[in-house]
C-alpha positions as CSV (number, residue, x, y, z in Angstrom):
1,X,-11.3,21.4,18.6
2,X,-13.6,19.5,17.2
3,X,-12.0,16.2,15.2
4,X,-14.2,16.4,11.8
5,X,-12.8,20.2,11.3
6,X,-9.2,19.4,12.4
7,X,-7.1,19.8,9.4
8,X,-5.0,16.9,8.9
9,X,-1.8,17.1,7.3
10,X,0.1,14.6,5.4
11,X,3.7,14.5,5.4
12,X,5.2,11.5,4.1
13,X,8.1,10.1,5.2
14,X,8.8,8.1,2.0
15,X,12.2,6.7,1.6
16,X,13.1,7.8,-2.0
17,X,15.4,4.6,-2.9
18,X,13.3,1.9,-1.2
19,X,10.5,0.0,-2.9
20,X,8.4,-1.0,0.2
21,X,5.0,-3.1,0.6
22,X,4.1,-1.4,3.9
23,X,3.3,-3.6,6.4
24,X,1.6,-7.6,6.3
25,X,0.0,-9.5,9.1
26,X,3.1,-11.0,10.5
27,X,5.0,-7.1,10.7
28,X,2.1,-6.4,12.6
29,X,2.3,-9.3,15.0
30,X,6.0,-8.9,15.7
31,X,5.4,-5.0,16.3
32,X,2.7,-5.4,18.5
33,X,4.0,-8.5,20.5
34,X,6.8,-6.0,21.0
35,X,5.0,-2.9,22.3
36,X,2.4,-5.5,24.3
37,X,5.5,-6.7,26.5
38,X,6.1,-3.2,27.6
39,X,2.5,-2.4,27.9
40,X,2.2,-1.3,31.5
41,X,4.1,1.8,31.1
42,X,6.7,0.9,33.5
43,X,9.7,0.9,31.2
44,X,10.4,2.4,28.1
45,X,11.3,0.2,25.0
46,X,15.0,0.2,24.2
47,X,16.7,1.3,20.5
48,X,17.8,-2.7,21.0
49,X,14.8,-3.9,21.3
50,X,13.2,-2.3,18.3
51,X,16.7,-3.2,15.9
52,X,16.3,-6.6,17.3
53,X,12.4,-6.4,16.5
54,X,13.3,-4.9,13.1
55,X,15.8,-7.8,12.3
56,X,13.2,-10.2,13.6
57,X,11.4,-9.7,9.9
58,X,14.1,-9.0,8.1
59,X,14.8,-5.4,8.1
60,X,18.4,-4.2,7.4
61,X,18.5,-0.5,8.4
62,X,16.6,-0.8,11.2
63,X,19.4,1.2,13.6
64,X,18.5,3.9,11.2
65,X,15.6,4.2,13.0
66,X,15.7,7.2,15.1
67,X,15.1,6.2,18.4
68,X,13.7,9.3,20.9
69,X,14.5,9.1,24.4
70,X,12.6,9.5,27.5
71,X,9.2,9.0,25.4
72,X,6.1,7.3,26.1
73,X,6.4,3.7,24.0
74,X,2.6,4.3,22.1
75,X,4.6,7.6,21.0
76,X,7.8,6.2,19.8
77,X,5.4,3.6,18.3
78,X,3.8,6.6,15.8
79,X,7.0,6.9,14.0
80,X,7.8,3.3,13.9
81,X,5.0,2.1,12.1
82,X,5.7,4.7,9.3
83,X,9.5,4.1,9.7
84,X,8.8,0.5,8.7
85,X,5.9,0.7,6.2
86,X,8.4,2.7,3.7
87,X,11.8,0.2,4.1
88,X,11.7,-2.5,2.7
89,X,12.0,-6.0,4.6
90,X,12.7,-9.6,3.9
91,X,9.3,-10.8,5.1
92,X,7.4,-8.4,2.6
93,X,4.9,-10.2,0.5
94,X,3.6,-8.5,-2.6
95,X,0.8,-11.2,-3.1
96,X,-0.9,-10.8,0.3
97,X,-2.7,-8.3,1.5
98,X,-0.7,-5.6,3.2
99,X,-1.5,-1.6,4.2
100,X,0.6,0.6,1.8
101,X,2.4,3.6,2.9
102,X,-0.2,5.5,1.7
103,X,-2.6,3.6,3.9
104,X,-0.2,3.6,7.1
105,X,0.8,6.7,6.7
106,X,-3.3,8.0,6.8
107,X,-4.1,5.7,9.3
108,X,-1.3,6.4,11.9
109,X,-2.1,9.9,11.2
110,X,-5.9,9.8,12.1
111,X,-4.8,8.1,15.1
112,X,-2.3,10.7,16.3
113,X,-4.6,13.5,15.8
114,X,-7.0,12.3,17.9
115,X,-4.6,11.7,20.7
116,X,-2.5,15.1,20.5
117,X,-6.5,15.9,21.1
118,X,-6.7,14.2,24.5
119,X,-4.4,12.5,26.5
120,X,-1.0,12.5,24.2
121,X,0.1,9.6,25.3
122,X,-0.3,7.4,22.1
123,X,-3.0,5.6,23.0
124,X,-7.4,6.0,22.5
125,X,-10.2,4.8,24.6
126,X,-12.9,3.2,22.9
127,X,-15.4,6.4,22.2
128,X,-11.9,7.9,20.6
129,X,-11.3,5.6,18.0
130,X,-15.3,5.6,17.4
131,X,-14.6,9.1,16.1
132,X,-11.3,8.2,14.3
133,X,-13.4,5.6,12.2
134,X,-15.5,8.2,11.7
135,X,-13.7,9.7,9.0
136,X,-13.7,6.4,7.0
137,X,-15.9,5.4,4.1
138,X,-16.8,2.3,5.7
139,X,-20.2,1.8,3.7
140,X,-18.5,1.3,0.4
141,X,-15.5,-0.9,1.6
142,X,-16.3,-4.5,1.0
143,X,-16.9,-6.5,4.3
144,X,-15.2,-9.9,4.8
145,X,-18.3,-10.9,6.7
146,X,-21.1,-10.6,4.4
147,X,-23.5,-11.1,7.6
148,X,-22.2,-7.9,8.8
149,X,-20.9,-4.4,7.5
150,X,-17.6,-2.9,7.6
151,X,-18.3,-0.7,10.1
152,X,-19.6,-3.5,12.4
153,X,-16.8,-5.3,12.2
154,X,-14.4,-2.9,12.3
155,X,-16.1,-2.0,16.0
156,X,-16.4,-5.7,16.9
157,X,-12.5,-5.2,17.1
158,X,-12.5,-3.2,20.0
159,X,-13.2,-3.4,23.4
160,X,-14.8,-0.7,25.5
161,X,-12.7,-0.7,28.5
162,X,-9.2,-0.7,26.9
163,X,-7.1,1.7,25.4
164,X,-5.0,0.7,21.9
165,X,-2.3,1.8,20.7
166,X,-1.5,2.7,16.6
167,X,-0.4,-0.8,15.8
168,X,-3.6,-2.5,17.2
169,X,-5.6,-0.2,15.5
170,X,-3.6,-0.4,11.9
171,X,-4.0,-4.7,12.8
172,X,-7.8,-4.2,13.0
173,X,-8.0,-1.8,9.9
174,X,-5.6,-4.4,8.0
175,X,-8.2,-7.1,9.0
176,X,-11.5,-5.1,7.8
177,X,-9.4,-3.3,5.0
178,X,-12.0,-4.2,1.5
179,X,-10.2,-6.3,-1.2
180,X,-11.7,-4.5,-3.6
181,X,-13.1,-4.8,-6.9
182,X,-10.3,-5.2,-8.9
183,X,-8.7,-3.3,-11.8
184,X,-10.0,-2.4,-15.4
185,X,-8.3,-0.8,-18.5
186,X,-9.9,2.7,-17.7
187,X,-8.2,2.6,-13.8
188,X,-5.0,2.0,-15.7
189,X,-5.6,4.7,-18.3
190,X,-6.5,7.4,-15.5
191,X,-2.8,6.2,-13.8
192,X,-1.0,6.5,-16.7
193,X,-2.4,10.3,-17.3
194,X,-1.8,11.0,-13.4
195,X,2.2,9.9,-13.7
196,X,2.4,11.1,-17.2
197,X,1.2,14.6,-16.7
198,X,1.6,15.2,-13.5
199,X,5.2,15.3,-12.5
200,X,7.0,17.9,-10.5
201,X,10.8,17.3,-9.9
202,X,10.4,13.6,-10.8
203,X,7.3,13.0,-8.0
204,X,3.8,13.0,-8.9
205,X,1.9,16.4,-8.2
206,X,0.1,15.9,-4.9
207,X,-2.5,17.8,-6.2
208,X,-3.5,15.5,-8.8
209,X,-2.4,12.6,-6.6
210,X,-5.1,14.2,-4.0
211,X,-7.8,14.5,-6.8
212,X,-7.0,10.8,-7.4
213,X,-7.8,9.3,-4.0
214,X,-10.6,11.5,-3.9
215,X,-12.5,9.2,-6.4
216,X,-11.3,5.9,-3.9
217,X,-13.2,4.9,-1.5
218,X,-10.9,5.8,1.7
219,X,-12.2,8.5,3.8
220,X,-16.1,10.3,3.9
221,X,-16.2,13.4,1.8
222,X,-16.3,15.6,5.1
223,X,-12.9,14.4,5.4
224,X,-11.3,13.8,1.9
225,X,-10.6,17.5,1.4
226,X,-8.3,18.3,4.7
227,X,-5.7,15.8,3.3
228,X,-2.3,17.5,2.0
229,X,0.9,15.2,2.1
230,X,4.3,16.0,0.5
231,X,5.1,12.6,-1.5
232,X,8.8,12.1,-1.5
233,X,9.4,8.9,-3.6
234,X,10.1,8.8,-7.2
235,X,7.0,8.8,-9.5
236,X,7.2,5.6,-10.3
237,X,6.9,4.1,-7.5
238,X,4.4,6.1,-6.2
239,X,2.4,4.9,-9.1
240,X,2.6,1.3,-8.1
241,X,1.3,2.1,-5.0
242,X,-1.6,4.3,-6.2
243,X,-2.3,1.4,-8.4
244,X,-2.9,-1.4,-5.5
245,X,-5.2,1.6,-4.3
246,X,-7.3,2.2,-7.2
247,X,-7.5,-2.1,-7.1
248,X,-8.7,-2.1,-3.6
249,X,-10.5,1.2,-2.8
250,X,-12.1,2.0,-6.3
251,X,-16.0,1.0,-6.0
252,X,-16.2,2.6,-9.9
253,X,-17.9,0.5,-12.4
254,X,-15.8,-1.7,-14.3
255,X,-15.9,-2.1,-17.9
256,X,-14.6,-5.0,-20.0
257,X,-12.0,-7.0,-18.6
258,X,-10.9,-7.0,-15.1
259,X,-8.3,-8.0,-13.3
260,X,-8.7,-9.2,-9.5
261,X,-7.3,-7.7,-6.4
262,X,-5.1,-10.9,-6.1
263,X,-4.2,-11.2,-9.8
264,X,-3.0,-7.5,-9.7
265,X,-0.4,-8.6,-6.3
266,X,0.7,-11.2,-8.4
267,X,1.4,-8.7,-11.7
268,X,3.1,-6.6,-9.0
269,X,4.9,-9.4,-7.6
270,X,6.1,-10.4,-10.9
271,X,7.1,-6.8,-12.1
272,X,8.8,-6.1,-8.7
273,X,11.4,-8.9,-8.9
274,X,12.6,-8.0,-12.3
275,X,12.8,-4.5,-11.1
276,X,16.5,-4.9,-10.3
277,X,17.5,-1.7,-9.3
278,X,14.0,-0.9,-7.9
279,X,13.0,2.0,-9.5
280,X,9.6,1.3,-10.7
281,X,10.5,0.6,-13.8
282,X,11.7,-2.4,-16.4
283,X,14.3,-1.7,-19.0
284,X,14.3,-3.9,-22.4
285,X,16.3,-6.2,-20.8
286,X,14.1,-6.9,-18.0
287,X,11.1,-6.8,-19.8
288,X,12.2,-9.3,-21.8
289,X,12.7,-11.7,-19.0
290,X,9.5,-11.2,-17.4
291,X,7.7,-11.9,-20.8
292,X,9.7,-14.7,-21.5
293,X,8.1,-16.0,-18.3
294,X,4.8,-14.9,-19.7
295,X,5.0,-16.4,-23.3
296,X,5.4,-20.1,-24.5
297,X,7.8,-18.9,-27.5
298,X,11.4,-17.6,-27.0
299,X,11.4,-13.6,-26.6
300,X,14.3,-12.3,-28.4
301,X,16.1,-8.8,-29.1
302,X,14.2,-8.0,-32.2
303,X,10.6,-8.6,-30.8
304,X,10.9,-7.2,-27.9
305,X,11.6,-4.0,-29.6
306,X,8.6,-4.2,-31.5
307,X,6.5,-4.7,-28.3
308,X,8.3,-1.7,-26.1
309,X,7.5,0.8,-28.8
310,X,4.2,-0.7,-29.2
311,X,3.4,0.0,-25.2
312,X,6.1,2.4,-24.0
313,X,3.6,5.2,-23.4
314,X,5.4,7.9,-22.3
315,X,8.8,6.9,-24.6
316,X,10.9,6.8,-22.0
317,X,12.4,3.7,-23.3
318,X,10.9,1.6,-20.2
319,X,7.8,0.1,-18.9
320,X,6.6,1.2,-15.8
321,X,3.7,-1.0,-13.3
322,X,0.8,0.9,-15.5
323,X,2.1,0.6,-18.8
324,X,2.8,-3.5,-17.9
325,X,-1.0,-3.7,-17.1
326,X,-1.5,-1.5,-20.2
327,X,0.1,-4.2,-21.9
328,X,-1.7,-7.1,-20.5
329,X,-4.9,-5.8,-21.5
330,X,-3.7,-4.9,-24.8
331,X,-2.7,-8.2,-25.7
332,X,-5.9,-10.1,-24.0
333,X,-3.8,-11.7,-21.4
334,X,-6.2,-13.4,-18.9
335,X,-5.0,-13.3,-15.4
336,X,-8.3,-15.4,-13.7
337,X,-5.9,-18.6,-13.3
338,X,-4.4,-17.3,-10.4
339,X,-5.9,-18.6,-8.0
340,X,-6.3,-16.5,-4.6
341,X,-7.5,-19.2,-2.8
342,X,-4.4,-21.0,-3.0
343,X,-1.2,-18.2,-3.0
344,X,1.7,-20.8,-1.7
345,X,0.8,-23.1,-4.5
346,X,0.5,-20.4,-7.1
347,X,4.0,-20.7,-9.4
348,X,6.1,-17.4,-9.5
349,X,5.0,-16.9,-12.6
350,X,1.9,-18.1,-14.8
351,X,1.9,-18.7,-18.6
352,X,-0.1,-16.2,-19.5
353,X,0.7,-15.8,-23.4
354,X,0.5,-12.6,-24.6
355,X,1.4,-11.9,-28.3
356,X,4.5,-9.6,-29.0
357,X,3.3,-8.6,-32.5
């Protein structure tokens, strides 16, 4: 079968409770220093030596993991990378650039196809991946090397007489992935339509999700239409992620203010830690905290009131990551102090000042 007419289906494994940021540069070491130890084939990775990997950046559950025996390592490897993208772990980092779910989950996919096409034994040969790469929409994501294109650099990572496995490939797309142009107000509006009025059993409609990421710059429009996937995390969440998406695939043309890629990781950042109970979502409480953070004048009981009717969309008594953004732009809040150049010495939180009336 040929690879551009395989239909690709996607069926998330999304842990329903977790709030995850996929997987970061130093996940992606640890996983592949792992699988490059056992590289020759000769033994087979143990359940131990994946919880111990697992622990290694600070994953709790990682014996939840289920752990197949007798199979090929680049196998086993498939399910781990998805396994890990959707729990969440102690080395996550909101600010820096990481591959979402959504993005692993795609990804990791492509790659298995193309193998259950061949050799099934979790790993591609050069001319493989070339036809896995295929599918993306390289010539809109932005290069980090402005000398070359996407594309090119994206094959400079690979060498022609070795095989890789899903985690070298995910490292190299992490490396190449664009950072986008950022987010404006319409991005948000279109987000808070999508969650709004699109909901089925308390998910997002994968339907409208689908028409969403149809309009990001992800795969080639040959592609775009064979995806299906079966989202399993609650709609809030999902919408966080879709929002990092439509910051970092979106090649739209912005109108008004915008918000960096970085500057929307630190929003995130900011939300997610007040998020106690991780549900996507700040009650007044918890709103009120982060805006105290936000504002030079104390926040108190009464205003805050005033400002969750004012941008509680949906009336649901609670801001979710959309309507928070929704908010900022609202009230003129200028995010371009954050400085992306310098994350470690960026404060939790910036004074942003935002008026409540």
């Amino acid at each position: 079968m040929h690879f551009k007419s395989a239909v690709i289906l996607f069926a998330l494994y999304f842990v329903t409770a977790a709030q995850s940021v996929a997987l970061n540069e130093i996940q992606l070491d640890e996983i592949r220093l792992l699988f490059r130890t056992y590289e020759n084939g000769i033994y087979n990775i143990s359940k131990d030596d994946i919880v111990s990997m697992g622990e290694s950046i600070g994953m709790n559950n990682i014996s939840d993991f289920v752990y197949k025996q007798g199979v090929a390592n680049a196998i086993q490897l498939l399910d781990l990378l998805v396994f890990l993208a959707n729990n969440d772990k102690k080395t996550d980092d909101i600010k820096k650039s990481s591959l979402l779910p959504y993005e692993v989950k795609f990804y990791v996919d492509l790659f298995s196809k193309k193998d259950r096409e061949g050799n099934k034994d979790g790993l591609l040969g050069y001319d493989e991946v070339m036809e896995v790469i295929d599918a993306l929409d390289l010539e809109n994501w932005t290069s980090f090397d402005y000398s070359k294109s996407a594309l090119q650099c994206l094959k400079n990572g690979f060498e022609i007489n070795k095989k890789i496995n899903a985690s070298d490939f995910l490292h190299r797309i992490w490396e190449v992935k664009p950072e986008g142009t950022g987010l404006d107000r319409k991005q948000v509006e279109d987000l808070m339509t999508l969650h709004n009025d699109n909901k089925i059993d308390g998910h997002i409609n994968p339907v409208g999700i689908m028409k969403f990421l149809k309009k990001l710059s992800i795969f080639k429009k040959d592609y775009e239409g064979q995806l299906a996937f079966d989202p399993k995390r609650k709609a809030a969440l999902e919408l966080q992620d879709l929002l990092m998406l439509s910051a970092e695939y979106s090649n739209e043309e912005k109108v008004g203010t915008v918000y960096t890629t970085p500057s929307v990781r630190q929003g995130l950042s900011d939300f997610s830690i007040q998020d106690v109970n991780k549900d996507g979502l700040l009650d007044n409480d918890e709103v009120m905290e982060i805006a105290n953070h936000y504002v030079s004048t104390s926040i108190t009981k009464e205003n805050i009131v005033s400002f969750m009717i004012k941008h509680d969309a949906n009336k649901d008594q609670r801001l979710d990551l959309a309507e928070f953004f929704m908010a900022l732009f609202k009230e003129g809040v200028n995010l371009s102090s954050y400085d992306a150049n310098d994350e470690k010495s960026v404060h939790l939180y910036k004074p942003y000042k935002f008026s409540l009336i």
